[in-house]
Structures are given as C-alpha cells and as structure tokens.
C-alpha positions, 0 to 999 in steps of 0.5 A: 885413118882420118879424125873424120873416118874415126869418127864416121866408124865411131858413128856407125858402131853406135847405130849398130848396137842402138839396133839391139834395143828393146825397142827396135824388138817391140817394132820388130813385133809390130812389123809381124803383125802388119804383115799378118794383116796385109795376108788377111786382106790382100791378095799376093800382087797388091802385098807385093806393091804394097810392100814395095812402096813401104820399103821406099818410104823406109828407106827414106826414114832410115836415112833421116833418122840416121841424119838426126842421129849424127847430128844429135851427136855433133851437137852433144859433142859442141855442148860439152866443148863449149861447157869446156868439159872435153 
C-alpha cells in the first residue's frame, strides 16, 4: 500500500467517526422536521421532486465539505512540518 493510499484511508477513518458527532445528531434532528413539514404541505408528487433536487444539492455539498476537510488537514499537516514539530 502506498504513503498516499495510507493517507487517503486515514482520511476516510476520519470522516466516518467525525459523522458520530453531537452535531451530525442535532442535523439528523432537523432533517426530521423538514420532513414533516414537506408531509404537511405538499402533495406525494411535489415531495418527490423536492426530495430529488435536495438530494443533488447534497451531493454536491458532501463532496465539498469532504474537499474542505482534507485540505484543512493537509494544511495542519504543512504547519506543523514547517514549525519542524513532525
């Protein structure tokens, strides 16, 4: 296995456990309420074509956020090579 492969699985431990958090619960929360207020206003066709477009635009942020992460950790990883700490 490659340093780069290490580091890439390394990554993706990372952002397993990061899903663990209180806060991912407080969203998971929130996530439960939209949902009742789509049921309360919608009809099953429209929630469906909302849903879809939500889950696109998800998409799109989870990988961005996964992109922001690595590269927070690449740049932590730079500091503390050039405080000559690793």
């Amino acid at each position: 296995m490659t340093n780069e492969q290490i580091f890439k699985d390394f990554l993706d431990y990372l952002l397993e456990n990061a899903a663990q958090s209180r806060q991912i619960k407080e969203l998971e929360e929130q996530s439960k309420e939209a949902d009742k207020i789509l049921d309360d206003n919608f009809n099953k066709e429209q929630i469906k074509i909302i849903n879809k477009c939500i889950s696109m635009l998800d998409e799109v942020h989870d990988r961005q956020t996964e992109i922001l992460y690595r590269q927070g950790i690449e740049d932590g990883i730079w500091i503390l090579k050039t405080l000559k700490a690793i």
